[in-house]
Every structure is written in C-alpha cells, then in structure tokens.
C-alpha positions as CSV (number, residue, x, y, z in Angstrom):
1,X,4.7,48.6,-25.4
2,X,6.8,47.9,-22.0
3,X,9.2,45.6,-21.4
4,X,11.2,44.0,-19.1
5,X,14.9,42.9,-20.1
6,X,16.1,40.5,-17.3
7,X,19.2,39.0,-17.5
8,X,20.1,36.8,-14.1
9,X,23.0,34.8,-12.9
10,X,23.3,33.0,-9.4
11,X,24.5,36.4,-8.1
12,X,23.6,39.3,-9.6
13,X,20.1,40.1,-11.6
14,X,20.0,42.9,-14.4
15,X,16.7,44.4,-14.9
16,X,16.2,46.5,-18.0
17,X,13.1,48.6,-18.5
18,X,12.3,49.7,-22.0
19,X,9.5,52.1,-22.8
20,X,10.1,52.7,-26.4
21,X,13.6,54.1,-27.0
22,X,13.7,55.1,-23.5
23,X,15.5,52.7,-20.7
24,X,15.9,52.5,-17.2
25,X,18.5,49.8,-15.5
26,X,17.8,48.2,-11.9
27,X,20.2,45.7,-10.4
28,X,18.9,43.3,-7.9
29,X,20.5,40.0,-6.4
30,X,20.6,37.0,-8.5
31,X,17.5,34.8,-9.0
32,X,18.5,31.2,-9.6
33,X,15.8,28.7,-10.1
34,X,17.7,26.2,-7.6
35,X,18.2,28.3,-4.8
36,X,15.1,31.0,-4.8
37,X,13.8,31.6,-1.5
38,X,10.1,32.9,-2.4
39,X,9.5,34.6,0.9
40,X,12.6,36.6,1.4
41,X,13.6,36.9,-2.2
42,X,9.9,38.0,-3.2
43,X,10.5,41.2,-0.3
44,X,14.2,42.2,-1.3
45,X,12.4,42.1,-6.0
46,X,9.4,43.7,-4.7
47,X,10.7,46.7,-3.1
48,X,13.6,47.6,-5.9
49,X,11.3,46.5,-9.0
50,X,7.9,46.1,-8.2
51,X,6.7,49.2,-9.0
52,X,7.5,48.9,-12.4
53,X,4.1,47.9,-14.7
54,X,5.8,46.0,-17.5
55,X,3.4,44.5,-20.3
56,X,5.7,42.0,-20.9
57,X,9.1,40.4,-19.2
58,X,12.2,38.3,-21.2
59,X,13.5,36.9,-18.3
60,X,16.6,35.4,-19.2
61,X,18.2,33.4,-16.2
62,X,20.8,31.1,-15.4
63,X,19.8,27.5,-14.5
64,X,16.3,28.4,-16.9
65,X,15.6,26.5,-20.5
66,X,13.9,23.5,-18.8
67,X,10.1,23.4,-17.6
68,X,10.6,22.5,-13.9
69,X,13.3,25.7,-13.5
70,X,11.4,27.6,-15.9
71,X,8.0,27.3,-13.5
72,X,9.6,28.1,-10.6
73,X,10.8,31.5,-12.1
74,X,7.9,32.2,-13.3
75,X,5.8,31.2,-10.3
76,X,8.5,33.3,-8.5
77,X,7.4,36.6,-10.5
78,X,4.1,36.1,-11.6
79,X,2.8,37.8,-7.8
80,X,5.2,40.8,-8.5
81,X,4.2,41.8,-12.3
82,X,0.7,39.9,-12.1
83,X,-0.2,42.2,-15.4
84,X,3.0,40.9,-17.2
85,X,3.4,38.3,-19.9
86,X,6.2,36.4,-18.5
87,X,8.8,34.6,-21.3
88,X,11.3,32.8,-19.8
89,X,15.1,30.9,-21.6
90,X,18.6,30.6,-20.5
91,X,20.9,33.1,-19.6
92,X,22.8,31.1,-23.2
93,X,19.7,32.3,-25.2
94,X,19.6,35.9,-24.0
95,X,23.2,36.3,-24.4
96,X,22.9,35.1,-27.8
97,X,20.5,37.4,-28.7
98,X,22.1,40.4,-27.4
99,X,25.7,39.9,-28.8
100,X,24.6,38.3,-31.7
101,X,20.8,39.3,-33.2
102,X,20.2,36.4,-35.9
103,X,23.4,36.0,-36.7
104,X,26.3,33.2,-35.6
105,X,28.6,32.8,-32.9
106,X,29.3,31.5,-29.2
107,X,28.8,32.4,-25.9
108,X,30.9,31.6,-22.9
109,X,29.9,33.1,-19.6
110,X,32.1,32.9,-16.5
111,X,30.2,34.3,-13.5
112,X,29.6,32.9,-10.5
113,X,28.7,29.9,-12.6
114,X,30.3,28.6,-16.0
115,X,28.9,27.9,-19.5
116,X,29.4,28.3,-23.2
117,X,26.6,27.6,-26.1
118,X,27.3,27.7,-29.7
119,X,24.5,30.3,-31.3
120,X,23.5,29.7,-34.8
121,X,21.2,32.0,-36.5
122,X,20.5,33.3,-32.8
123,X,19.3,30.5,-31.7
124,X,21.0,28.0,-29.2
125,X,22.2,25.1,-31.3
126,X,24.5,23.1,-28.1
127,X,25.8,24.1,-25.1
128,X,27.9,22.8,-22.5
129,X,27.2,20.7,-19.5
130,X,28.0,22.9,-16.4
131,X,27.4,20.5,-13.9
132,X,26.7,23.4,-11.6
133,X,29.7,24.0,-8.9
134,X,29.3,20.7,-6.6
135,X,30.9,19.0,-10.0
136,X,31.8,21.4,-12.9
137,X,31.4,25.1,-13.3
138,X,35.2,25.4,-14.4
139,X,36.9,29.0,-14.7
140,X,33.7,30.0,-12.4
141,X,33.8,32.4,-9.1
142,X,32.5,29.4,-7.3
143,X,35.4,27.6,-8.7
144,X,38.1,29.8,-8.2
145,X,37.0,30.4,-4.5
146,X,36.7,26.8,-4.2
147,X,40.5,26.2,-5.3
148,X,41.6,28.7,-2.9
149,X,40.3,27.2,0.0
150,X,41.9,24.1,-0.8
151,X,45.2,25.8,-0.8
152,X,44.4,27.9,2.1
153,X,43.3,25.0,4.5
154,X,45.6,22.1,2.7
155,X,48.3,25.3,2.6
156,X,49.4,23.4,-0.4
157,X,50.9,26.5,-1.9
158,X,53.8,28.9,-1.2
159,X,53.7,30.1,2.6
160,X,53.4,33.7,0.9
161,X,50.8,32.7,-1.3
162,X,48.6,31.0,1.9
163,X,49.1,34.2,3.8
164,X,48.3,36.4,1.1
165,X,45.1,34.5,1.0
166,X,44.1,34.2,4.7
167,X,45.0,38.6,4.8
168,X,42.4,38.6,2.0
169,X,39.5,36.8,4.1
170,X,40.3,37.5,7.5
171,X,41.9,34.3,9.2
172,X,38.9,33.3,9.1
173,X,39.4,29.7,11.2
174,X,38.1,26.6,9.3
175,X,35.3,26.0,11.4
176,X,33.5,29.6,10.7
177,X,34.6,29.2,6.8
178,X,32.7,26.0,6.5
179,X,30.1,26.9,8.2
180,X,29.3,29.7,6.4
181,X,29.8,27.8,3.6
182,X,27.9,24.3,4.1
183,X,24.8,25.8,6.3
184,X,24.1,28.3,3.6
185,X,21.0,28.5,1.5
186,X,23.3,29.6,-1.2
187,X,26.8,28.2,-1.1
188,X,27.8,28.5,-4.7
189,X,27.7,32.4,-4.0
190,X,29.8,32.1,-0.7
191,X,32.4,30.4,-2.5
192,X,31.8,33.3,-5.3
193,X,32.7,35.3,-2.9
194,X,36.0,33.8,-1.6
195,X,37.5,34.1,-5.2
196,X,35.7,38.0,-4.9
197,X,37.7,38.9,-1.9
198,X,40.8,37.1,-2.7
199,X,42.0,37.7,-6.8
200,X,42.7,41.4,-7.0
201,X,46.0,42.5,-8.6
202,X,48.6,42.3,-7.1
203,X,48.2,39.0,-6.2
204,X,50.9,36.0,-5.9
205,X,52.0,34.6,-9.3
206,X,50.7,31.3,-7.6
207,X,47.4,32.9,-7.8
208,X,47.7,34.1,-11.2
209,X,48.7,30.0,-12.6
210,X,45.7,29.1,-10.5
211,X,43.3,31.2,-12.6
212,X,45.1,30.4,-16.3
213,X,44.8,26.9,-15.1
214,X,40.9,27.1,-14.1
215,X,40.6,28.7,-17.5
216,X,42.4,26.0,-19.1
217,X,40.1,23.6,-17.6
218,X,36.7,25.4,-18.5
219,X,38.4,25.1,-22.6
220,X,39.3,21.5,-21.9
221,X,35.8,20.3,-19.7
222,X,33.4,22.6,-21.5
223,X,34.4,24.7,-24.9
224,X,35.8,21.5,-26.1
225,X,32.2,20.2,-26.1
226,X,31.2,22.6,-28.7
227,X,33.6,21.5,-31.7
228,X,34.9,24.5,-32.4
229,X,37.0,25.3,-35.2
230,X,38.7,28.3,-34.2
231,X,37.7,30.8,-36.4
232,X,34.2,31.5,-34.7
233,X,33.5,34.8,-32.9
234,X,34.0,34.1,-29.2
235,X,32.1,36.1,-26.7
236,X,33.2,36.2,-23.3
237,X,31.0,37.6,-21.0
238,X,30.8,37.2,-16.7
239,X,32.4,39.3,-14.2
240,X,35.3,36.7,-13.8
241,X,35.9,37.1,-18.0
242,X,36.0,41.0,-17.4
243,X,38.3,40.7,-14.2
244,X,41.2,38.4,-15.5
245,X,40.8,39.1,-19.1
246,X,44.3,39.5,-19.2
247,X,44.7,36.2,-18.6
248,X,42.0,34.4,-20.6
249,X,42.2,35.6,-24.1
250,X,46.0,35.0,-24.2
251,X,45.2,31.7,-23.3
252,X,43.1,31.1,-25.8
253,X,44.7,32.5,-28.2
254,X,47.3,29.6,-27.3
255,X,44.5,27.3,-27.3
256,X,43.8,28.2,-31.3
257,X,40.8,30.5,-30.5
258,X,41.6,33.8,-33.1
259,X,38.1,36.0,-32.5
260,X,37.7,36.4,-29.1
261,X,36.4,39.5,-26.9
262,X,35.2,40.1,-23.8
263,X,31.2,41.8,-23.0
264,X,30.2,42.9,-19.7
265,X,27.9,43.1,-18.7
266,X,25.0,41.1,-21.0
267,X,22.9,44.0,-20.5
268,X,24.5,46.7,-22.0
269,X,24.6,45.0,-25.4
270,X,20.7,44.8,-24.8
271,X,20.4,48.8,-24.2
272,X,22.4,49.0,-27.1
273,X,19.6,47.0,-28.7
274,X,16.9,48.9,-27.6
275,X,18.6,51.8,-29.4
276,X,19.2,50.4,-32.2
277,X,15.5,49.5,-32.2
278,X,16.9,45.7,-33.2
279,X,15.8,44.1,-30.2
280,X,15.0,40.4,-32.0
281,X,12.6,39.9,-29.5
C-alpha cells in the first residue's frame, strides 16, 4: 500500500510519500481551500508531485474539516492522483494524530495562520475560532506582519525601531506595500511575509514586546477557549512557534502552562510514524 501524508498550511504544503517503511518528502506551496487557484496552482502540484501514484492520500490542510472547503481540496487534487482515494480533515486533526496517536493532548499551530484544538483520544474534541487574518489569527505570521506595518506606516514606535523595519523591507513606499498587499490573490501570505523579512535576531527590543505581546493575545483570544487546566501536554508547532520559541514557552510558562514543547515541522513526527509502523491511520 501507498500513501500520501499531506500536511498544508496557507504557505507551505508537506507531502510525505510512504511505500511501506520507506519515505520520500516533497515540499510544495501551500494549498488553502480559500485561496486555491485551480489553474495555476494545478501546474506548480503537478509538475513537483504528480508523478507520484499514491493508492491513497490523508490530506490534512488548513481551512479543511467542513464540506464546502473539504470539496474544493478534493476537487483540487482529484485531476492530479485520479487513481487515489482522497481523505481529507484539518490541519488540527492531522497534528493530533501525529504528535499524539490515540492518546490526549493539544495542539496550537502558529504559521502563517493561528489555531489550537484540544485532542482527546486523538480525536479533535474543540478547537478555537481563528477567524482567519482579516479578524483573528493571533501570534500568526499574518499577524505579526500586519502589526508591523502599522508601526512602520503609523511610525508609532521608536524612530530606531521604524527604521530597522523599513531596512528590513526595502523602503518600500506605502503605495507599492498596499498594493502588493490588497490586489493579491493571497494577502494573508504577503503579510506572512512582512513578519518573514522583518523578525530575525537582532531585532529591536520593540520588536521582541511586539511578538510576546501577539503571543499573549493568541493565549488570551484563542487557548483560553479550550479551558485548560494547565497540566496538559502543549504542542506548539508552526514556523512562527519554532522561530521565537524563546519567547513563547516563557510566556506561557507565566501564563500557568507547565508541559509545553515546540514540533516542527508536523511532518516529521509523521515520518517518525511511518517508522514506528504506528501510523493511526
């Protein structure tokens, strides 16, 4: 049997093929259900993936779990792997899976989006509402790069800490910034970018109480949701989680949070998986 691990944010896509113990790991762009753009997107997964003859795909995917995104994913893929079995759940249920098998804990995924579910015998028992990053995704890439073009443009922060900024992207003037931004098929990943370009140590320690205090929101807006008690495992995962670690589990430490780590990316812990020959699938 052959399989497809797929594990997709609005960025990046992770693509795991498993022939028995044997694996082979592709890395695409992202493929979220809201911003898809069959013809072009179909080229760019065709030519990196499609030659691969899976006899079945877990497509995992951010923005997935719900019938309308779930059919456009799968509409999306179907042409590419027109022999495949196509299963499709959250990016919340594959992260689960992997860091977890059947056993308990929660997820928390700061990408270019944010998110956290609480997992209870592997299985997604609540999650958070994102909001997606016109309203919510706190402690997101999209987030981050959205706070610092507020301070860049406003220059609402230390005249080092705006300059440090515009070095970072350019000078780019505000009319090419929100351009780029607004007239984009995929804005959420423009301003993923900002925050991509921008927060690399050294940075300002204005900077660095901007990102503790995204974090603190994403605990206050979204982990709050999950009535935690403090003494669950925590699972951190998301190239923003991996970057400023240093930052976040202090905080929530502070925050009463006693087990957490950091896993990135999601689809390691499924090679690991495969190997283990515990894939819960």
């Amino acid at each position: 049997m052959t399989y497809l691990i797929v594990d997709s944010g609005a960025t990046k896509t992770d693509w795991l093929y498993v022939d028995g113990l044997d694996t082979t790991h592709f890395k695409t762009q992202g493929l979220h259900p809201s911003n898809i753009q069959q013809l072009s997107d179909t080229v760019e997964i065709d030519d990196q993936v499609g030659r691969l003859d899976p006899e079945i795909i877990h497509f995992f995917g951010a923005g997935c779990g719900n019938p309308v995104s779930d059919e456009i994913v799968r509409r999306f893929l179907q042409p590419i792997f027109p022999g495949a079995k196509i299963r499709i759940k959250s990016d919340l249920a594959g992260a689960g899976t992997a860091f977890f098998g059947g056993g308990d804990g929660v997820v928390a995924v700061l990408g270019t989006g944010s998110v956290c579910a609480k997992i209870e015998n592997g299985a997604v028992v609540g999650k958070s509402a994102s909001l997606g990053f016109a309203i919510g995704d706190e402690g997101s890439a999209a987030d981050l790069g959205r706070r610092l073009l507020r301070t860049y443009f406003r220059k609402t922060g230390d005249p080092k800490t705006v300059n440090f900024i515009g070095e970072k992207l350019s000078h780019n003037d505000y009319s090419t910034m929100m351009n780029r931004i607004y007239r984009s098929g995929k804005p959420n990943r423009e301003l993923a970018s900002v925050a991509g370009k921008v927060l690399h140590n050294p940075m300002p320690p204005e900077l660095l109480t901007m990102i503790r205090g995204a974090f603190t929101d994403f605990n206050d807006q979204q982990l709050a949701m999950l009535n935690l008690n403090g003494d669950e495992e925590i699972v951190f995962t998301g190239k923003v989680a991996h970057e400023h670690q240093e930052i976040l589990i202090p905080l929530l430490h502070q925050k009463g949070y006693h087990n957490v780590s950091i896993r990135y990316p999601v689809i390691s812990a499924w090679r690991d998986r495969v190997k283990a020959g515990s894939l819960g699938l």
